[in-house]
PDB file of N, CA, C and O in Angstrom:
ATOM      1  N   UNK A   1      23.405 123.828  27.837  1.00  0.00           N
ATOM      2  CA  UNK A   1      23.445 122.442  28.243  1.00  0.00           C
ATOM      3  C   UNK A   1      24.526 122.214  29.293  1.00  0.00           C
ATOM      4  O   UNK A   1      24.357 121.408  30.207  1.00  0.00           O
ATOM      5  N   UNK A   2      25.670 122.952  29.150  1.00  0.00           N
ATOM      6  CA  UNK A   2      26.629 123.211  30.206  1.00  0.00           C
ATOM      7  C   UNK A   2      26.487 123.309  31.798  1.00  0.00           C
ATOM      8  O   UNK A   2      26.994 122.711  32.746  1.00  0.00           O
ATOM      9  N   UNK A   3      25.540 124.367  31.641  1.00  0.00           N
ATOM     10  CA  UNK A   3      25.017 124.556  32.969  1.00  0.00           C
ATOM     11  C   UNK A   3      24.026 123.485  33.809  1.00  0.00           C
ATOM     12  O   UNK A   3      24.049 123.474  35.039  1.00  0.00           O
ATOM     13  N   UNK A   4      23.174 122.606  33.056  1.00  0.00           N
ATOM     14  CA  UNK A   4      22.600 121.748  33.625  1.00  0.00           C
ATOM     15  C   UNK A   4      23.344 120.744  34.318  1.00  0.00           C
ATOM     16  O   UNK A   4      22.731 120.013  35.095  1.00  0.00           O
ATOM     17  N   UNK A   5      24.874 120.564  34.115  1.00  0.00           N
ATOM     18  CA  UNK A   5      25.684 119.638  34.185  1.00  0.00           C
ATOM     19  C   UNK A   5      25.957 120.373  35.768  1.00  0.00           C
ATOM     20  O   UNK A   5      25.892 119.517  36.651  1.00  0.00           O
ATOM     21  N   UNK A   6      26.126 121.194  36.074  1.00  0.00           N
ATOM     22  CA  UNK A   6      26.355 121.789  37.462  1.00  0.00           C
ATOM     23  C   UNK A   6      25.079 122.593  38.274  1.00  0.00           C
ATOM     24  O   UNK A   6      25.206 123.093  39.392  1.00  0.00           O
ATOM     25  N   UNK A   7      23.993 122.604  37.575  1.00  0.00           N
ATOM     26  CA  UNK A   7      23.018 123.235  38.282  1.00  0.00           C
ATOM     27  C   UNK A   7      22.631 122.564  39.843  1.00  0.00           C
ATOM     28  O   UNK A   7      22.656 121.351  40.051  1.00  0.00           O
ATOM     29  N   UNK A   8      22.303 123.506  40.799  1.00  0.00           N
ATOM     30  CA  UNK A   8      22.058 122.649  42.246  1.00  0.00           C
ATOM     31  C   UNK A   8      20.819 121.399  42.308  1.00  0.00           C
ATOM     32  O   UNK A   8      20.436 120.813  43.321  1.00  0.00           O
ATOM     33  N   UNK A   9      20.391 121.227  41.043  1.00  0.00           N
ATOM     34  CA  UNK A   9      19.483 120.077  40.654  1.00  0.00           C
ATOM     35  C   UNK A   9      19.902 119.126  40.574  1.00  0.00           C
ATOM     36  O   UNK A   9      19.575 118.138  41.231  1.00  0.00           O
ATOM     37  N   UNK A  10      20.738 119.198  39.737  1.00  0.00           N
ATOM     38  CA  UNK A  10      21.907 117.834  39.440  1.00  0.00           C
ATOM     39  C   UNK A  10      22.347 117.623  40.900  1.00  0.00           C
ATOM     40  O   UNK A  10      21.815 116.753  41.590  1.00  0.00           O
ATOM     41  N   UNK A  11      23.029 118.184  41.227  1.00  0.00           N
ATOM     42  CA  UNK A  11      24.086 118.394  42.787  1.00  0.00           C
ATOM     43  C   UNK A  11      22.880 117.036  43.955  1.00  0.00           C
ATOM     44  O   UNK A  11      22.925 115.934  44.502  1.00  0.00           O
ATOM     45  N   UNK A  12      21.858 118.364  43.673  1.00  0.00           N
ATOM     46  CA  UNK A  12      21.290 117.187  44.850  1.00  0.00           C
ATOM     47  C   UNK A  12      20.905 116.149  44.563  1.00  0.00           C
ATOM     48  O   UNK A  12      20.806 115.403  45.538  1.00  0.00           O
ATOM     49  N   UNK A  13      20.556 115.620  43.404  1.00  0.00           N
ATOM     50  CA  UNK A  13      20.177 114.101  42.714  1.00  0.00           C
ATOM     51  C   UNK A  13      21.406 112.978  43.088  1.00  0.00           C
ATOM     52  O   UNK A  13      21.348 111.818  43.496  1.00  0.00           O
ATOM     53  N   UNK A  14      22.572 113.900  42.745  1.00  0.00           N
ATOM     54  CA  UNK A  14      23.833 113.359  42.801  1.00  0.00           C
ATOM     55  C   UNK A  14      24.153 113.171  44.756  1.00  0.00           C
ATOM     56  O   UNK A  14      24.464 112.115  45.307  1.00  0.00           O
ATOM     57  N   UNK A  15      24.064 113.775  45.063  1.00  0.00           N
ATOM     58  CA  UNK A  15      23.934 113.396  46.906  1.00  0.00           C
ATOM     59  C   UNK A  15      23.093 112.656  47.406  1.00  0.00           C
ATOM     60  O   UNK A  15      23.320 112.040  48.447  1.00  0.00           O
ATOM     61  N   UNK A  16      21.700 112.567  46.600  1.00  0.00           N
ATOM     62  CA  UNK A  16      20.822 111.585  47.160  1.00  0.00           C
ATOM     63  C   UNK A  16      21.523 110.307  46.781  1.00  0.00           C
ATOM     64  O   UNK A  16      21.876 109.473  47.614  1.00  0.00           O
ATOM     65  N   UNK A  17      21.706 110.195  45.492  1.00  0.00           N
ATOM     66  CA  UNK A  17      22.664 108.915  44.841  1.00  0.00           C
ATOM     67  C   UNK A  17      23.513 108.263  45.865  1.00  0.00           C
ATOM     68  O   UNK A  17      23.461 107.084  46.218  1.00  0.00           O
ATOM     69  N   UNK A  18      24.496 109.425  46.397  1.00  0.00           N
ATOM     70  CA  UNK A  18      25.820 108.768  47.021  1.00  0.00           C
ATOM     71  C   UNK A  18      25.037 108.610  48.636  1.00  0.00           C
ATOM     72  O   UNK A  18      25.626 107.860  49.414  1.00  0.00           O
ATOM     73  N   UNK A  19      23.948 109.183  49.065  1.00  0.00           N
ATOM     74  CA  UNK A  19      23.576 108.989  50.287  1.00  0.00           C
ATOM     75  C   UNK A  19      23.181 107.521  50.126  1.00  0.00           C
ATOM     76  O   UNK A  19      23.710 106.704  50.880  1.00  0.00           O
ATOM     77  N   UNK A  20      22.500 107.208  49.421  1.00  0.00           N
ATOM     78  CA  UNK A  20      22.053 105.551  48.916  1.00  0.00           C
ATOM     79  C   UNK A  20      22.957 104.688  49.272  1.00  0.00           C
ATOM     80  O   UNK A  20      22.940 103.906  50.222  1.00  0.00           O
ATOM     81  N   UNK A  21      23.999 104.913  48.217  1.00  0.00           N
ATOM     82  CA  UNK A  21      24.867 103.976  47.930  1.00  0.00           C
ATOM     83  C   UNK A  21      25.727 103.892  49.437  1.00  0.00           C
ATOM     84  O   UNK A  21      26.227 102.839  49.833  1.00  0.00           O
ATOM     85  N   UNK A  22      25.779 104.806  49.971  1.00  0.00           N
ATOM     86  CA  UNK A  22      26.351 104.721  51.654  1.00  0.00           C
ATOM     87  C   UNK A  22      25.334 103.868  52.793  1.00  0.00           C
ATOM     88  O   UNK A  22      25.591 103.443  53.919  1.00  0.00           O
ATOM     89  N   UNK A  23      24.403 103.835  52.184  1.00  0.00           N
ATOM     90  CA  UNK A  23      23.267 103.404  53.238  1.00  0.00           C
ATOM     91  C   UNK A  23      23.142 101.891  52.960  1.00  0.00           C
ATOM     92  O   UNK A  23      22.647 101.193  53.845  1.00  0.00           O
ATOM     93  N   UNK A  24      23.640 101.197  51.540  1.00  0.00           N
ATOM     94  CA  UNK A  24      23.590 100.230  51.591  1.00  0.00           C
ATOM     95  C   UNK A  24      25.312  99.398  52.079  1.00  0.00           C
ATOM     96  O   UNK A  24      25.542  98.379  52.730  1.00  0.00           O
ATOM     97  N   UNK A  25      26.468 100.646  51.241  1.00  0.00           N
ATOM     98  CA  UNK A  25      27.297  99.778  52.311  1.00  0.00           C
ATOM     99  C   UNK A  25      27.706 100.010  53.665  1.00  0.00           C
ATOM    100  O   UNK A  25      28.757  99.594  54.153  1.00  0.00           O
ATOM    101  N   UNK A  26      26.778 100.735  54.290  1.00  0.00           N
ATOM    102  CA  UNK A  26      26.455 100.343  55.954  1.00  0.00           C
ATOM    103  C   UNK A  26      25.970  99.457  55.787  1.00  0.00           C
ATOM    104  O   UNK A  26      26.847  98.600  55.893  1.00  0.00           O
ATOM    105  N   UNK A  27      24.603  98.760  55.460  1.00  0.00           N
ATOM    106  CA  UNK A  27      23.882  97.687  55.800  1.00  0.00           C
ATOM    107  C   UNK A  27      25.144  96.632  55.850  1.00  0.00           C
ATOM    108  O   UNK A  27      25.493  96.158  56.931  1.00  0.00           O
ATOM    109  N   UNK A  28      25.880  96.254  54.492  1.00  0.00           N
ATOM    110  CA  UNK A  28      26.783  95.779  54.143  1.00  0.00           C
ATOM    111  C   UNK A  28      27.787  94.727  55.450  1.00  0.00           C
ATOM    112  O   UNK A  28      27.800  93.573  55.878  1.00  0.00           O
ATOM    113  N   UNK A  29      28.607  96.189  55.681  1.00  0.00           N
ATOM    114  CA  UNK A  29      29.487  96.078  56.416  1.00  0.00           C
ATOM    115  C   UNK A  29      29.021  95.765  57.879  1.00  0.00           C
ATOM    116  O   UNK A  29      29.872  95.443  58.707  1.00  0.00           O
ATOM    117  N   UNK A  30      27.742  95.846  58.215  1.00  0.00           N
ATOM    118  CA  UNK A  30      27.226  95.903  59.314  1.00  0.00           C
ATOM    119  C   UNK A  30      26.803  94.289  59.208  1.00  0.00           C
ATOM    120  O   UNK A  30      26.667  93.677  60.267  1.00  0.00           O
ATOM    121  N   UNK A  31      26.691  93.916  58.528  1.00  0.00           N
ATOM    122  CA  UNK A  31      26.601  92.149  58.079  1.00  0.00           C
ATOM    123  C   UNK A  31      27.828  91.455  58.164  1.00  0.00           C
ATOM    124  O   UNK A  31      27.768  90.226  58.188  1.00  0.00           O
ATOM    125  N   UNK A  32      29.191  92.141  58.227  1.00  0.00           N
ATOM    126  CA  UNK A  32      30.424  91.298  57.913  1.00  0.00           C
ATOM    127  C   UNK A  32      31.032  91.046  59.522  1.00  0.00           C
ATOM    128  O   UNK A  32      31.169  91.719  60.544  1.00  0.00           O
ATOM    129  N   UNK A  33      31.309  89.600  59.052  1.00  0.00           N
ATOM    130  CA  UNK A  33      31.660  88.924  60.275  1.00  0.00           C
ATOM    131  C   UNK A  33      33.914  89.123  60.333  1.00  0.00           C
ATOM    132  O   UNK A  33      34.504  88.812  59.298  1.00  0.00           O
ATOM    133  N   UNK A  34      34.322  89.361  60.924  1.00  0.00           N
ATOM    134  CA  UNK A  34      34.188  90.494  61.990  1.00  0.00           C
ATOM    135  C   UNK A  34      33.829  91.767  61.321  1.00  0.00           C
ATOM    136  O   UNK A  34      34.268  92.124  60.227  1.00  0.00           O
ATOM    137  N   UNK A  35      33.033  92.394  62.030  1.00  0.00           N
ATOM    138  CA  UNK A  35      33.196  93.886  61.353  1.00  0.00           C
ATOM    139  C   UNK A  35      33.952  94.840  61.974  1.00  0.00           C
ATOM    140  O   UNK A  35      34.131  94.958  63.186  1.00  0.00           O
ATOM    141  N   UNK A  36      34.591  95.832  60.678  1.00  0.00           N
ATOM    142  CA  UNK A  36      35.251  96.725  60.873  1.00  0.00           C
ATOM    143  C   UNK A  36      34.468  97.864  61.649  1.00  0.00           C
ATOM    144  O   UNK A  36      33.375  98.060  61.118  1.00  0.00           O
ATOM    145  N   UNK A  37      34.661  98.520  62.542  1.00  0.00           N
ATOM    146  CA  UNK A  37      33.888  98.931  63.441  1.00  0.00           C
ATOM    147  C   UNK A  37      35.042 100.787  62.654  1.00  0.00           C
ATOM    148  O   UNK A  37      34.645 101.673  61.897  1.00  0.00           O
ATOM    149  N   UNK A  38      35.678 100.698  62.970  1.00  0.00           N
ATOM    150  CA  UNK A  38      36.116 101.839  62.118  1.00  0.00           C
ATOM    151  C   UNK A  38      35.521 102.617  60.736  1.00  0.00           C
ATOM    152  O   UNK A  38      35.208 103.807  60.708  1.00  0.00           O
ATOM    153  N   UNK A  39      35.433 101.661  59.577  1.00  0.00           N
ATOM    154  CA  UNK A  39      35.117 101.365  58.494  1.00  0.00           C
ATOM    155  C   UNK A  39      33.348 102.051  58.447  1.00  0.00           C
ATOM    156  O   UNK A  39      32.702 102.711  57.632  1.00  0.00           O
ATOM    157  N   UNK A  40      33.131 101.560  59.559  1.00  0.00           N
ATOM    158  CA  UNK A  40      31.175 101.906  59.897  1.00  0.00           C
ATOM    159  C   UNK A  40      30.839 103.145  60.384  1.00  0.00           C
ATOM    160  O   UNK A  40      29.760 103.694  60.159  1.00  0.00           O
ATOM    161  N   UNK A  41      31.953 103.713  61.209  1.00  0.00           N
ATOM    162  CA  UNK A  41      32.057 104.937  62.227  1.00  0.00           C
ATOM    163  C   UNK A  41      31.877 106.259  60.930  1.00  0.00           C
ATOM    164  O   UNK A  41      31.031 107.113  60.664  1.00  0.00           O
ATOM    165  N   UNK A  42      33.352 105.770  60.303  1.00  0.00           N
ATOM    166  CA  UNK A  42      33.423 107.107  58.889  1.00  0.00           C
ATOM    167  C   UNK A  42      32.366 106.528  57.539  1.00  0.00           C
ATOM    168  O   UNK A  42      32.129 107.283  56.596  1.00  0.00           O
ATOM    169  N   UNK A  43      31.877 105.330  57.590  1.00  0.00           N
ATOM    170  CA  UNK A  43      30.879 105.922  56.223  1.00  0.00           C
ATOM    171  C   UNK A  43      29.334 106.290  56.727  1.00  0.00           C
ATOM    172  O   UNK A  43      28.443 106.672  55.969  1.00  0.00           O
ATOM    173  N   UNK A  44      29.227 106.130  57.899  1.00  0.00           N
ATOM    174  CA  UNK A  44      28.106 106.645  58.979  1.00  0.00           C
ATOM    175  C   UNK A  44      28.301 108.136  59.172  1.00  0.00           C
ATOM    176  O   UNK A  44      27.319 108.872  59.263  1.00  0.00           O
ATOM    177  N   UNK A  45      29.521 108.598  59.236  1.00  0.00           N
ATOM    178  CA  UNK A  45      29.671 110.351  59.176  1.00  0.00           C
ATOM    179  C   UNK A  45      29.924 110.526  58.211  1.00  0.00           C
ATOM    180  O   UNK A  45      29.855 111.737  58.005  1.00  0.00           O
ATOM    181  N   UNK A  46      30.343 109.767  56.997  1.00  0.00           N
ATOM    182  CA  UNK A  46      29.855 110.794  55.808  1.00  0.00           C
ATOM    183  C   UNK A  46      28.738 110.653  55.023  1.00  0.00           C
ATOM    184  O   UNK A  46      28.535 111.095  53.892  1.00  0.00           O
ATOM    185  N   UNK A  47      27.596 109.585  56.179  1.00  0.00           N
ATOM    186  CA  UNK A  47      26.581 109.641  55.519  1.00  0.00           C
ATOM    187  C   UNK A  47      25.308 111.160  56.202  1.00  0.00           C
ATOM    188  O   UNK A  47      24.327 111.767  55.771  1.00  0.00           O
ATOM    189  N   UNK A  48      26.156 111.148  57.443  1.00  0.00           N
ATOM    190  CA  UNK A  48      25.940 112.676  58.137  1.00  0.00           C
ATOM    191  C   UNK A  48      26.035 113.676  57.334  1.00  0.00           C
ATOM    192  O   UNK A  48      24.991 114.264  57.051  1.00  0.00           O
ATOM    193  N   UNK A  49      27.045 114.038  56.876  1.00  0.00           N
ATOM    194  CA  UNK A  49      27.672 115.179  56.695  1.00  0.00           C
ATOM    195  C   UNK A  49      27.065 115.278  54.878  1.00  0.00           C
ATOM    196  O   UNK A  49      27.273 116.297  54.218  1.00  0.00           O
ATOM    197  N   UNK A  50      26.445 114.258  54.391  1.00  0.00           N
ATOM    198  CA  UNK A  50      25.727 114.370  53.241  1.00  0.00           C
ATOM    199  C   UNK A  50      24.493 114.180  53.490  1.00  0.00           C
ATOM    200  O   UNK A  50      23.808 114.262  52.470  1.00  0.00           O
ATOM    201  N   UNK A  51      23.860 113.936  54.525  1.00  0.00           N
ATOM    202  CA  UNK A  51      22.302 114.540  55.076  1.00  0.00           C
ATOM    203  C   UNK A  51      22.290 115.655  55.072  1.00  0.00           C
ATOM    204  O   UNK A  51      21.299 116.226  54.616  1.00  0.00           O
ATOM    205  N   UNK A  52      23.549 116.506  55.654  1.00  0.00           N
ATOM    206  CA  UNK A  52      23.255 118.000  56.018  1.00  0.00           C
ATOM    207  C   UNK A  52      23.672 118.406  54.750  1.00  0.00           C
ATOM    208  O   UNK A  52      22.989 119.418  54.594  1.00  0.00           O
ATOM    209  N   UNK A  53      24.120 118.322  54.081  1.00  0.00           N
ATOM    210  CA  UNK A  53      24.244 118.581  52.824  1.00  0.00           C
ATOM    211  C   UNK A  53      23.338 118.836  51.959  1.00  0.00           C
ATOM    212  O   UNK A  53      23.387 119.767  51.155  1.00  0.00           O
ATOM    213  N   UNK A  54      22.225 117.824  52.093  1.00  0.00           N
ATOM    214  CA  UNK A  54      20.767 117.729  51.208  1.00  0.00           C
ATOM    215  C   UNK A  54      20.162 118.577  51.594  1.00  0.00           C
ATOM    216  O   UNK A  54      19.429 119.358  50.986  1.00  0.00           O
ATOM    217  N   UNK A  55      20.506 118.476  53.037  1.00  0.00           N
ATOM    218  CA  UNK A  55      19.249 119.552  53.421  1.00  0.00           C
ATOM    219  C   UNK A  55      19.541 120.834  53.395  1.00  0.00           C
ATOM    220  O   UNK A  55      18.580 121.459  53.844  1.00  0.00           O
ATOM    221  N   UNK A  56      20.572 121.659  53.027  1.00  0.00           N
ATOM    222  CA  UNK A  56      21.154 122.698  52.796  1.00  0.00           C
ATOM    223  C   UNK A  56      21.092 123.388  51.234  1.00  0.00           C
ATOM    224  O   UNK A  56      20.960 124.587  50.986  1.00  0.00           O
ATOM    225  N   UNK A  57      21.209 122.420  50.391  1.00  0.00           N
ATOM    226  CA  UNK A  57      20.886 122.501  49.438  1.00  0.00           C
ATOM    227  C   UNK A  57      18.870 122.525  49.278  1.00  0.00           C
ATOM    228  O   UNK A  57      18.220 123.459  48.807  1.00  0.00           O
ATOM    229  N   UNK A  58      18.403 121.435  49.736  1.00  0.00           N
ATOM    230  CA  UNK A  58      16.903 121.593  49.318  1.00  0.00           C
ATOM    231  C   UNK A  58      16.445 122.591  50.258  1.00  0.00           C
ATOM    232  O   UNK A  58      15.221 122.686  50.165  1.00  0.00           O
ATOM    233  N   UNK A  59      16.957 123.425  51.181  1.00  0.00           N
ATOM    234  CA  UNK A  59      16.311 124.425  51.752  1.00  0.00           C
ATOM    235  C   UNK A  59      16.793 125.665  50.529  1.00  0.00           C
ATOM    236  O   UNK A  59      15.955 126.360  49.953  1.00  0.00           O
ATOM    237  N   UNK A  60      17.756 125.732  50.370  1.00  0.00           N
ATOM    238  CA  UNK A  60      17.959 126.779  49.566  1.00  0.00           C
ATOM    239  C   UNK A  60      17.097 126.764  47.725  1.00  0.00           C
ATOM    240  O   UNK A  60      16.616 127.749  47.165  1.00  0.00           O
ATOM    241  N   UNK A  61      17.143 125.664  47.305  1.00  0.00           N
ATOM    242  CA  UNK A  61      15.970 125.519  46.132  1.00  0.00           C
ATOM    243  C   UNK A  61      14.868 125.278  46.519  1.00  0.00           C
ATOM    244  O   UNK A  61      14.221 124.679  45.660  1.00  0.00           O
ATOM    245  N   UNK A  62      14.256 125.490  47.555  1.00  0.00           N
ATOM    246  CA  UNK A  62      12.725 125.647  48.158  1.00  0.00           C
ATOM    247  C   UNK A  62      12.793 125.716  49.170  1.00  0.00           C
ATOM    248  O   UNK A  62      12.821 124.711  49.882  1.00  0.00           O
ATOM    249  N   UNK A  63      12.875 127.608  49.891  1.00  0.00           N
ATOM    250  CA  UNK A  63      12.730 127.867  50.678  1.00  0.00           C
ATOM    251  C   UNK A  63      11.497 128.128  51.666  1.00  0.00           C
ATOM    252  O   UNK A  63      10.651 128.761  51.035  1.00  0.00           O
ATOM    253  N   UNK A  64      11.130 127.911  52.808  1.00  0.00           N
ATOM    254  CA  UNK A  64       9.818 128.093  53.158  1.00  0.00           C
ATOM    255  C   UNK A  64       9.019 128.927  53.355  1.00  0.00           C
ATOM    256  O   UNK A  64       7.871 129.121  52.956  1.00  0.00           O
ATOM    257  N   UNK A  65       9.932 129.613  54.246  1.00  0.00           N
ATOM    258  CA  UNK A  65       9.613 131.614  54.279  1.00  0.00           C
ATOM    259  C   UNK A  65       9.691 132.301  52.991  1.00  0.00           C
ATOM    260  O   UNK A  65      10.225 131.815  51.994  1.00  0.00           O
ATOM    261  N   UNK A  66       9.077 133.579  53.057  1.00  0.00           N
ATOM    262  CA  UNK A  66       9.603 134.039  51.295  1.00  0.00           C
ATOM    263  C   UNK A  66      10.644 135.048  51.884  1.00  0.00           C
ATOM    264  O   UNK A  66      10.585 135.955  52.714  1.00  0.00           O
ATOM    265  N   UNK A  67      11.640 134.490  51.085  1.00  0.00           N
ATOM    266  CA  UNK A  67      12.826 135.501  51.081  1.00  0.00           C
ATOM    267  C   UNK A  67      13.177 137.514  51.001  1.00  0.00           C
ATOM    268  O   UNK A  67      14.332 137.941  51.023  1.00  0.00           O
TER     269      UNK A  67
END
């Protein structure tokens, strides 16, 4: 049961999660009068840098070529 707690299944459920939750507070902040234009820059790259993330992970648990 241990292992399910860290398996790359969990991992990516858990990145899709936080990719979400980044995508709505962009929308967010992208609504606020003034907006922090800083604030938008870095949760916009770490909504990057957890795209490539997903996709690094779901290439490696279903790869296309056979290995």
């Amino acid at each position: 049961m241990d292992s399910n707690l860290h398996s790359p299944e969990r991992r990516l459920i858990e990145l899709r999660m936080e990719h979400a939750d980044l995508d709505a507070m962009i929308d967010r902040a992208a609504d606020q009068v003034p907006m922090d234009e800083l604030m938008l820059r870095r949760l916009k790259k770490r909504r990057l840098v957890l795209r490539d993330e997903i996709s690094r992970l779901e290439l490696a648990l279903d790869p296309k070529e056979p290995a």
